[in-house]
Each structure stands twice: as C-alpha cells, then as structure tokens.
C-alpha positions in Angstrom: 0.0 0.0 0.0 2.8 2.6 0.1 5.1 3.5 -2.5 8.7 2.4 -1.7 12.1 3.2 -3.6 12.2 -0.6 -5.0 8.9 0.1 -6.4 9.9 2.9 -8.1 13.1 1.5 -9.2 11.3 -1.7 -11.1 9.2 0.5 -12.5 12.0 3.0 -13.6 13.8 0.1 -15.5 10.3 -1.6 -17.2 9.6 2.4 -18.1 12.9 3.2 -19.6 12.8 0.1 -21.6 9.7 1.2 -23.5 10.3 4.9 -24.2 7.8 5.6 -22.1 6.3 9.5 -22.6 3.9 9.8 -19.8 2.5 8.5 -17.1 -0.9 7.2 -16.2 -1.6 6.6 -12.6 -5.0 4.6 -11.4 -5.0 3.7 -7.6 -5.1 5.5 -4.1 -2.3 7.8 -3.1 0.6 5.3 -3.0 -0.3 4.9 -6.8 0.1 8.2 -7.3 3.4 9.0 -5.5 4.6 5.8 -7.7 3.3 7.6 -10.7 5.0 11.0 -9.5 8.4 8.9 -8.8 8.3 7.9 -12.3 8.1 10.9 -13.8 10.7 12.9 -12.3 13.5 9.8 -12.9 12.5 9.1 -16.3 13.5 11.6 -18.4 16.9 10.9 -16.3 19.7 8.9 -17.7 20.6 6.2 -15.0 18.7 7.2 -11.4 18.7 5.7 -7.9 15.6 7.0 -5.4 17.2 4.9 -2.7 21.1 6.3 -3.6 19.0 10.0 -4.2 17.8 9.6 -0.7 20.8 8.0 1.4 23.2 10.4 -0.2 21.1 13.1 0.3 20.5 14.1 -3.3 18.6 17.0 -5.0 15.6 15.8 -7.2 17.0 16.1 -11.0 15.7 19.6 -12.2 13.9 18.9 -15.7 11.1 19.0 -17.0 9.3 15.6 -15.7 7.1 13.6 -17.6 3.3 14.3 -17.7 1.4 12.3 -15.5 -2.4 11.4 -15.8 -3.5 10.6 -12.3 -6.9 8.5 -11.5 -7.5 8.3 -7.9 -9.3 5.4 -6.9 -9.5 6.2 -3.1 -11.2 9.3 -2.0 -8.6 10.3 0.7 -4.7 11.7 -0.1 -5.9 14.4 -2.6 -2.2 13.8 -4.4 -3.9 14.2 -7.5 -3.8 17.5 -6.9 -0.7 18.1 -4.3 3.2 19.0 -5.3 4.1 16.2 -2.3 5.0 12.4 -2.7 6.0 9.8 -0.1 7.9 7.6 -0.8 9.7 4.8 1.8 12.9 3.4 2.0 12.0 -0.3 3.5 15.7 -1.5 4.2 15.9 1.5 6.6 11.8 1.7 8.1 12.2 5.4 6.8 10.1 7.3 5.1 10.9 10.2 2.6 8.9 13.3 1.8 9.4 14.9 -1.9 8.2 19.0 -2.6 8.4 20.1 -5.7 5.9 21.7 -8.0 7.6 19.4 -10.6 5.8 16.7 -9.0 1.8 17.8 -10.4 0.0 15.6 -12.2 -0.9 17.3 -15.5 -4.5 15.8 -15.7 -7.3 14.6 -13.1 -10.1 12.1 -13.6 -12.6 11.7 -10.9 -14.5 8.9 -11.4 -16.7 7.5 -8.8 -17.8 4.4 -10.0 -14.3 3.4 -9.7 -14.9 3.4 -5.7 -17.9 1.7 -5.7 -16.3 -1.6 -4.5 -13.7 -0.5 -2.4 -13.5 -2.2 1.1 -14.7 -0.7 4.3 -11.5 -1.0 6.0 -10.2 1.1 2.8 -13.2 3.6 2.8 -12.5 4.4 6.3 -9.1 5.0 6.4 -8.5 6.9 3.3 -11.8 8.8 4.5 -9.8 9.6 7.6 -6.8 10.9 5.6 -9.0 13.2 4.2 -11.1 14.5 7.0 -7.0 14.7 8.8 -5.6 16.5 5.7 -8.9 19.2 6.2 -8.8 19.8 9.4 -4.7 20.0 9.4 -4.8 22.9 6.6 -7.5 24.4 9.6 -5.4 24.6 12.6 -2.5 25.3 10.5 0.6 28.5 11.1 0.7 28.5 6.7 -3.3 28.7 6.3 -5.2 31.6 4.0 -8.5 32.4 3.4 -8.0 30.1 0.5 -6.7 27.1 2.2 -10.1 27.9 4.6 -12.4 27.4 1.9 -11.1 24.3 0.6 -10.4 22.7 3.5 -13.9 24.2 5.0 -15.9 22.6 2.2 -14.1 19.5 2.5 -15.0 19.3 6.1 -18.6 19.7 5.2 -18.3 17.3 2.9 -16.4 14.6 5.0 -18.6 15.2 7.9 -22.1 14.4 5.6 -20.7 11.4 3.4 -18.1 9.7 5.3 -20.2 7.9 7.7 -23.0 7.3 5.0 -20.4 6.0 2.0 -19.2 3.1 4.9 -22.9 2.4 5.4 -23.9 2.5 2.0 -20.7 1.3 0.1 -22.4 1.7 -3.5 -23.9 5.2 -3.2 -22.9 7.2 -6.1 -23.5 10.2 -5.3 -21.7 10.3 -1.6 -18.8 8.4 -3.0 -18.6 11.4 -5.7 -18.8 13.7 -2.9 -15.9 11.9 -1.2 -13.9 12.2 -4.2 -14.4 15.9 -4.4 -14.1 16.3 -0.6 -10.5 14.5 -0.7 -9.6 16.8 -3.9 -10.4 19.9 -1.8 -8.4 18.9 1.2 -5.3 18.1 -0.9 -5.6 21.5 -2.6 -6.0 22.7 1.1 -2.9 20.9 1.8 -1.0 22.1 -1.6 -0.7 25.1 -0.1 -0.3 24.7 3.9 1.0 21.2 3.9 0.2 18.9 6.8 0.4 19.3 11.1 0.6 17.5 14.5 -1.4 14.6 13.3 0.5 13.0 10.6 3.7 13.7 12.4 2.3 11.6 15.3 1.0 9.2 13.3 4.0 8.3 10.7 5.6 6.0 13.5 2.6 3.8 14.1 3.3 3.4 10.2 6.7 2.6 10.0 6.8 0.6 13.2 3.6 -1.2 13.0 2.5 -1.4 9.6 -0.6 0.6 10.2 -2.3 2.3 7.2 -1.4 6.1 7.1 -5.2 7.1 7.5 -6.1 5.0 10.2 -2.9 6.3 11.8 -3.8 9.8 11.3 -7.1 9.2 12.8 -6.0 7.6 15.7 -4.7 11.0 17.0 -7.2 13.6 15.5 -9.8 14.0 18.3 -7.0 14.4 20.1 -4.8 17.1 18.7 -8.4 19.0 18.0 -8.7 19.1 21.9 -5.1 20.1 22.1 -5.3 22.4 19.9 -8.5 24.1 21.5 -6.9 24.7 24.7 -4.9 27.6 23.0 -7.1 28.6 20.7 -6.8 32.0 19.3 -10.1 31.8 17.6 -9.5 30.4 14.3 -10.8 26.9 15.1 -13.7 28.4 16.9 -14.5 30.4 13.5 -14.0 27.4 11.6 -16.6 25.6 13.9 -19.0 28.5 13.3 -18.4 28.0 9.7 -19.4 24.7 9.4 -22.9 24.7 11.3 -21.6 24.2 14.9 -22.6 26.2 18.0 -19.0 26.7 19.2 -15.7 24.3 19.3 -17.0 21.9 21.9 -20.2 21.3 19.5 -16.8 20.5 16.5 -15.0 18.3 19.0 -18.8 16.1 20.2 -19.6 16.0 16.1 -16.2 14.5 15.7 -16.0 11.9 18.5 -19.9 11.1 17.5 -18.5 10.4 13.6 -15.2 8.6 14.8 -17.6 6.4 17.0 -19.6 5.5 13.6 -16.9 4.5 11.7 -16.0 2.2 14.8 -12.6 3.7 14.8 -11.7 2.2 17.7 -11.9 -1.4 16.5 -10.3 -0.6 13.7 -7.4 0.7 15.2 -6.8 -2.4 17.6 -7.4 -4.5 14.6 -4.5 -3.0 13.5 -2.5 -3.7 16.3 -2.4 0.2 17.4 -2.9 -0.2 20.7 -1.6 1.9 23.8 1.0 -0.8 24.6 1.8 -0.8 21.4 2.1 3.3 20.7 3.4 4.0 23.7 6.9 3.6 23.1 7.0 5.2 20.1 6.1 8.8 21.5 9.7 9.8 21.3 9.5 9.2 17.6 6.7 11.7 17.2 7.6 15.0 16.5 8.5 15.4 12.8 9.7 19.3 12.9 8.5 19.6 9.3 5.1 18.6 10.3 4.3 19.4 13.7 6.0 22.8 13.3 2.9 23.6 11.0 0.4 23.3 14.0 -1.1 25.9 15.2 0.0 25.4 18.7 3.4 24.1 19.7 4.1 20.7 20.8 6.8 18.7 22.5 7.7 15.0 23.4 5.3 15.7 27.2 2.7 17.4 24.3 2.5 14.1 22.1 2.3 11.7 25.2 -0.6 13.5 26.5 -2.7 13.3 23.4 -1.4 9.8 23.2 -2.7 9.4 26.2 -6.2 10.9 25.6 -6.4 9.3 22.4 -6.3 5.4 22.9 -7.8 5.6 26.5 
C-alpha cells in the first residue's frame, strides 16, 4: 500500500525500456506518488531513489514527464498536491518529496471506480482526508483560501463519510468523497500537513498501520489540544461549518469517529496503547508538527497519546 524506492526503481527500469512518454496513474495515493516517482526519474539517464535519498541528493531539475493521475480512493488528494512519499523499506524510513515538478498534468474523478472499495479502505482513506482538512484548519501557513477548501471538504467529509461506509455503492456520496478528498489536498497544496501525521508516521513505520487510520487515531486528540490555546481560528471554523462553538466541532467529531468504529479498527490494527506507547519519542517530525497551530513537544505528544487510545 505505500510506494517504496524498490517500487519505483522496477518501474523506472520496465519504463525506460519502453520509451515511455507519460504516465498514467490509477489507484489511491501510493499509486500516485509511484506515478510522480516515475516521472521525475525518467527523463533521467541512469537514477537511484534509494542512492537519491541516502546520499542526500537533489531531485534532477527537468522538466518531468506528464502524469495522468486516476484516484481510486477518495482520501490523499495527491492528484492534486506537489508532495509524494515515498519509503525506503531497508531502513523503516520514510521520505517526503516537494516540488511543484511533482503535479500531475491531468485529473479524472470517477466515482464508479470506488464503488467496490473495502470498508476497512473507505474508512481509512476517508480519515486521511477529513485529517488533511482539518490539518490545513489549525495550520501557522493557512489563508482564506486554504479555509475554503479545506472548510468545504470538512462539510463534505462530515455528511458522506459515515454514510459511504454504510452504503458502500452510493454514487452520489462516494462522488462527494472524491471531491471532498480533492479539496483537502488543494488545502494541503498550499499549507502542507500538522501535528497529526507527524504523530501518526511511527505507528506506520513501526507497526504497519495504514497512514489514514494512523492519522485518525490521533485527530480527536490534537483538535482538543489544539482548543486549549485557541486563538479563535478553530472556533470560526466551527461556526463556519454549522456548529454552536468548538465543543459542539469536538462532540460531532467523536460522535462520527464512533460510527466509523474507529476504535476497533485501530486495535485490529494492532495500534494499541501498549503498542504506541513507546514510540512517543518518535513523534515529532519538525516539518510537520512545526505547521500546528499550537506548539508541541515530546510531554505534548504523550498527552494526546494518552487521551487518544484511553
């Protein structure tokens, strides 16, 4: 499920073989950063991601291929982001490209290519999303634009979520999804992400669990953190989407983390407290969690660990 430098590499050689002109991506996000992988090495004539990243190499500045990207998840918005992530398995680390070199040239939205996706996959790409919106929120880099986006996608995410992992083969609310996770990634574009994915990029790495479900796992959390020093942004935001006042945001997000049964899913994957636990030293990711609205340290993260899985 997530892109890694051997990926890339194979499909770097089977690529370069064919001439290839373009790319086409269809998948979920991991796809995508493949896709985005490929088109920055190709037009190279003999390139390494894992040598790029171990000897801490610039990304080669050309002109990449064009890449067609067809998201069939409704949750990392890369189809519409300048980021990609790509691991390094032999070393458990994971690698984050910028570069505006990395947009895809085309989107397709096409929700009948959701209809069959699995809960467990609805869920927690849905919860990438809803993190992605609410991180672009509570975010030091946000502007009125990045609010709109990210405030429709919350809308959005709030309305369909719950109701697409009820009713897997609604058209119309897995369309909305789609949109809603295209909104929060051009949120995102432009603030990049917060608190929540640099907690939740251990339970990844260490434990294998998917990134959204990850993300989730700490977002009622950092909202409440976040809320204890708010300077009134997140309290607009609430207003903004139909809520009395932030501990009306904070009740409908527990009440729509309970539906999706979040915590099961989350001990399913083997993200329990034992389990976290030890890796709260491994939390703070300074180009992520310096983003947040509110500062946080190692004490910070443990708390909301804390809070978060009881």
């Amino acid at each position: 499920p997530d892109s890694g430098v051997h990926v890339v590499n194979k499909g770097y050689d089977f690529a370069k073989s064919r001439g290839a002109e373009g790319v086409v991506s269809v998948g979920g996000g991991s796809a995508i950063d493949t896709a985005k992988g490929l088109a920055v090495a190709l037009p190279a004539p003999d390139w390494r991601f894992a040598a790029h990243f171990r000897e801490g190499g610039a990304l080669p500045q050309h002109d990449p291929l064009p890449i067609l990207a067809v998201p069939t998840t409704a949750g990392t918005g890369a189809e519409v982001t300048p980021f990609a992530t790509i691991w390094d398995k032999a070393k458990q680390q994971k690698h984050s490209l910028q570069s505006n070199l990395l947009m895809p040239r085309g989107v397709i939205l096409d929700a009948e290519l959701t209809l069959d996706l699995p809960r467990a996959t609805t869920i927690a790409s849905g919860l990438d999303a809803l993190s992605h919106a609410f991180e672009a929120v509570w975010n030091v880099n946000a502007t009125s634009l990045s609010d709109g986006f990210a405030l429709q996608a919350l809308r959005l995410l709030f309305r369909h979520l719950p109701a697409v992992v009820e009713q897997p083969h609604a058209l119309t609310g897995r369309t909305a999804m789609l949109e809603a996770s295209l909104l929060a990634g051009m949120a995102i574009a432009q603030t990049r992400t917060a608190l929540v994915h640099s907690m939740s990029y251990p339970l990844t790495a260490a434990l294998g669990v998917p990134h959204g479900l990850a993300c989730g796992a700490f977002l009622a959390g950092v909202l409440a953190y976040n809320a204890e020093a708010d300077d009134g942004r997140i309290a607009r935001a609430a207003q903004a989407l139909g809520f009395r006042d932030v501990a009306a945001l904070r009740q409908a997000l527990d009440d729509l983390l309970a539906r999706l049964g979040l915590a099961n899913e989350l001990a399913a994957a083997g993200a329990t407290r034992a389990a976290v636990e030890p890796l709260a030293g491994e939390m703070i990711n300074p180009a992520r969690a310096g983003n947040n609205l509110r500062a946080a340290g190692i004490p910070d993260v443990r708390g909301i660990l804390s809070a978060s899985l009881g």
